[in-house]
Every structure is written in structure tokens, then in C-alpha cells.
C-alpha positions as CSV (number, residue, x, y, z in Angstrom):
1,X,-166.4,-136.4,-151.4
2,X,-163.1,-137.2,-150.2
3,X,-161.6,-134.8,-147.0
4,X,-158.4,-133.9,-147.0
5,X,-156.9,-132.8,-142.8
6,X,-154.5,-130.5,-143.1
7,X,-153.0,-128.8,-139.9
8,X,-155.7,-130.4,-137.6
9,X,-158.7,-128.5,-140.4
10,X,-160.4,-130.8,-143.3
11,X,-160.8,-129.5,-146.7
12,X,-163.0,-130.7,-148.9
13,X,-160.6,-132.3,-151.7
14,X,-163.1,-132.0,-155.0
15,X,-163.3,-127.5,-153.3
16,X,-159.5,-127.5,-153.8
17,X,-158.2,-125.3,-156.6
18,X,-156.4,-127.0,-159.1
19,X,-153.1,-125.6,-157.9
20,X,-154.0,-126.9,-154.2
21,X,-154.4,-130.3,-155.7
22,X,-151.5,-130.4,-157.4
23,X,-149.2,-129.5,-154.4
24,X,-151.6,-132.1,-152.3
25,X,-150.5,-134.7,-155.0
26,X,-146.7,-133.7,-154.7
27,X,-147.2,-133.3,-150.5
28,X,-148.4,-137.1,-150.6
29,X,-145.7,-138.3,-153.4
30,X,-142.6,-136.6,-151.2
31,X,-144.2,-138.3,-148.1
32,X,-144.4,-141.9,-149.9
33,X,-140.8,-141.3,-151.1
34,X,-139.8,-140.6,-147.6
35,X,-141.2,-143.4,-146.1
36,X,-139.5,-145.4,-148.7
37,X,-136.0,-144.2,-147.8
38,X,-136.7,-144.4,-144.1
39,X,-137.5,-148.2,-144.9
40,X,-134.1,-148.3,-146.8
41,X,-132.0,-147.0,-144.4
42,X,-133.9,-149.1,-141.8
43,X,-132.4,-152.3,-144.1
44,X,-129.1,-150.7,-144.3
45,X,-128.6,-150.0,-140.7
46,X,-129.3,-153.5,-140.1
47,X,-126.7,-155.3,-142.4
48,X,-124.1,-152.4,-141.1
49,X,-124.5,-153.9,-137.7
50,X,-123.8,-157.4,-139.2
51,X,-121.7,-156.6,-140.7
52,X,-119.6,-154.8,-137.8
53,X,-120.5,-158.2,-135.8
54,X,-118.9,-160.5,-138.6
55,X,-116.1,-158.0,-138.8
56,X,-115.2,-157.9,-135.2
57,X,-115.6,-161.9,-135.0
58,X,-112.9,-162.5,-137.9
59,X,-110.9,-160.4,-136.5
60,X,-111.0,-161.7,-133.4
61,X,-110.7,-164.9,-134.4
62,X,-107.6,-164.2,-136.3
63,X,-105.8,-162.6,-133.5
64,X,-106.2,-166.2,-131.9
65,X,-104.6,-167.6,-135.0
């Protein structure tokens, strides 16, 4: 049978009512989905300080022109 840890105490999944489950099944869909976005923003953060760095070259390169 698969163990579920909850708060540091394992739970037998298969002893779980069905309404546990459920909510166990949301719990794990929300935390996927927030890993997702972390991994989004982690992506976007990275091409906002390119693009900052492309930015503050053309602009100085303009000031030279």
C-alpha cells in the first residue's frame, strides 16, 4: 500500500476516506501547478534581466552616437 506523510505522520493512502483522497489528489495537483509557475517565473526573471542588459547597452551606445 502506498503511504501518504502528512505533517511529519504517514497515513496509509488505500485507509483514507474518499473525501481525504480527493483533497490529497487536489493538495498534489495545486503543488505541481505551483511548481510549474515557480519554473515560469524563474524563465521570465531571466529574460527580464536580458533584457534590462540589452536595454541599458543600446542606450548607451546611443548616447555615444
Amino acid at each position: 500500500m502506498a503511504k501518504v506523510n502528512i505533517d511529519g505522520k504517514e497515513y496509509e493512502f488505500d485507509d483514507l476516506s474518499d473525501k481525504a483522497k480527493a483533497n490529497l489528489v487536489s493538495l498534489q495537483f495545486v503543488q505541481g501547478e505551483l511548481k510549474r509557475l515557480d519554473a515560469q517565473v524563474a524563465v521570465f526573471k531571466t529574460a527580464e534581466v536580458g533584457y534590462v542588459r540589452e536595454l541599458k547597452n543600446e542606450l548607451d551606445n546611443g548616447e555615444s552616437n
